[in-house]
N, C-alpha and C positions, 0 to 999 in steps of 0.2 A: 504494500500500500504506500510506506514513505518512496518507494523506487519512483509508482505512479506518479504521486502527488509533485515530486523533483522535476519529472518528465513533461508536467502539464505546463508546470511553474515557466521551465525554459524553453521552450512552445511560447508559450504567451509573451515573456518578455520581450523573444527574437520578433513577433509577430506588431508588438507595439512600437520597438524600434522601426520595423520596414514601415509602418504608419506616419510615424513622425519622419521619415527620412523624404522631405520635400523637394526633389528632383523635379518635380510637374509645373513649379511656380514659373519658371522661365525669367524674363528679365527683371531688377528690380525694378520697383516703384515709388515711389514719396506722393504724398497729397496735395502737396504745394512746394512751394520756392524754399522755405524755410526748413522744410521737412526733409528736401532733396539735400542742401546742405549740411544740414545736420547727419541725416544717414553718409553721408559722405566723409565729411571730417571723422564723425566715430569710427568708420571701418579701417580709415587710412590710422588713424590715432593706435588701434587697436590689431594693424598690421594683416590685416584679413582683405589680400589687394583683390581678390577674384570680387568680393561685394563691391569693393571702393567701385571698382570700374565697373561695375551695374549701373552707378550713376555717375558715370563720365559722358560727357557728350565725346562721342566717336569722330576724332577727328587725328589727323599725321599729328597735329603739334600738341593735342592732347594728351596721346597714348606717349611722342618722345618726353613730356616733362613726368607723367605718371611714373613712366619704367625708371626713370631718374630718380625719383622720389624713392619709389622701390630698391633698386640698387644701395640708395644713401643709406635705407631704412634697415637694411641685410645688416650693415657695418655698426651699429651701434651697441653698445652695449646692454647687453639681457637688462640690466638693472636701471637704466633709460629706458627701454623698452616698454618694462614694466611701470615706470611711473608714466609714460603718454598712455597706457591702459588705464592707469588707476585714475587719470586725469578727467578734469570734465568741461564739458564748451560751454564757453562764455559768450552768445551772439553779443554783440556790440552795439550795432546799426542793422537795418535791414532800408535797404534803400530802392523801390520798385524804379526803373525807370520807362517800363512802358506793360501791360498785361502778358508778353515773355518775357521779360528781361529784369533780373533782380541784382543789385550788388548787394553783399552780406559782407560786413567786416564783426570778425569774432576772434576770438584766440583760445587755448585750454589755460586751465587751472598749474599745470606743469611748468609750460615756458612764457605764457601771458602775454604772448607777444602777437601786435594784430595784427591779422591777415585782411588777406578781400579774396572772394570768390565771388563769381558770376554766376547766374543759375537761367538757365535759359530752355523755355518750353517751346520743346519742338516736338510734334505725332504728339500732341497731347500728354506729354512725359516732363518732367522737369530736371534737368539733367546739369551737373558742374561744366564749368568752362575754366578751366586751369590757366588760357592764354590770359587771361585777364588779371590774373594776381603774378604775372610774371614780367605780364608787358605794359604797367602803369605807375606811376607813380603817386600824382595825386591824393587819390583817395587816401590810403593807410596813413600819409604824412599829415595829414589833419591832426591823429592822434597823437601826442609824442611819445615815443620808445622810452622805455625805461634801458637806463646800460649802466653796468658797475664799472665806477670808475677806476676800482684795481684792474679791469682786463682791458683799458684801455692806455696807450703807449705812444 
């Protein structure tokens, strides 16, 4: 009877793993501008790139700074790693500039340092645009950086 009972047990466990195991969802999604940022920054923050790039707008200069990002994100240390995990986002601004087109400046709790990202809705999807926090100046300089004067020389 305890043989059965073992047998049913690991039966059913394996069976509610294949249930939870969501292969069928297909691309990611967000509900809005804010939503797509966020699910984004978290993934990249938390090193999980297959999602980050669910909400990447698909483009050559997108994917070359993502891989970039990736590449840097391999080199760091486990124990940096682990605090942009433990870390949490701070939106800043949320700045619409037309019904697709959003800038968000935020940063994490970790390095507090702000960013800007683009968020832009195309096929009814709202998707990152990485050219923009790479190829602007502006925006982020509104805010002033905070920098320790000991690492400056």
């Amino acid at each position: 009877m305890k043989k059965y009972i073992t047998i049913i047990s690991s039966s059913l466990l394996l069976f509610l793993a294949a249930c939870n195991n969501d292969d069928s969802r297909g691309a990611a999604t967000s509900e809005n501008d804010i939503d797509a940022a966020r699910n984004f920054i978290r993934a990249a923050l938390d090193g999980k790139f297959n999602d980050a790039k669910g909400f990447l707008f698909n483009d050559s200069s997108n994917l070359e700074y993502f891989d970039a990002y990736q590449r840097n994100y391999q080199k760091i240390e486990p124990e940096v790693k682990r605090d942009y995990r433990e870390s949490t986002i701070k939106i800043h601004t949320v700045t619409p500039l037309n019904d697709s087109t959003t800038v968000v400046i935020y940063s994490n709790s970790f390095k507090n340092d702000h960013d800007t990202l683009k968020v832009l809705k195309k096929n009814n999807q709202w998707l990152v645009d990485l050219k923009y926090l790479f190829q602007h100046d502006a925006d982020t300089m509104l805010i002033p950086r905070q920098y320790k004067t000991d690492t400056l020389k």
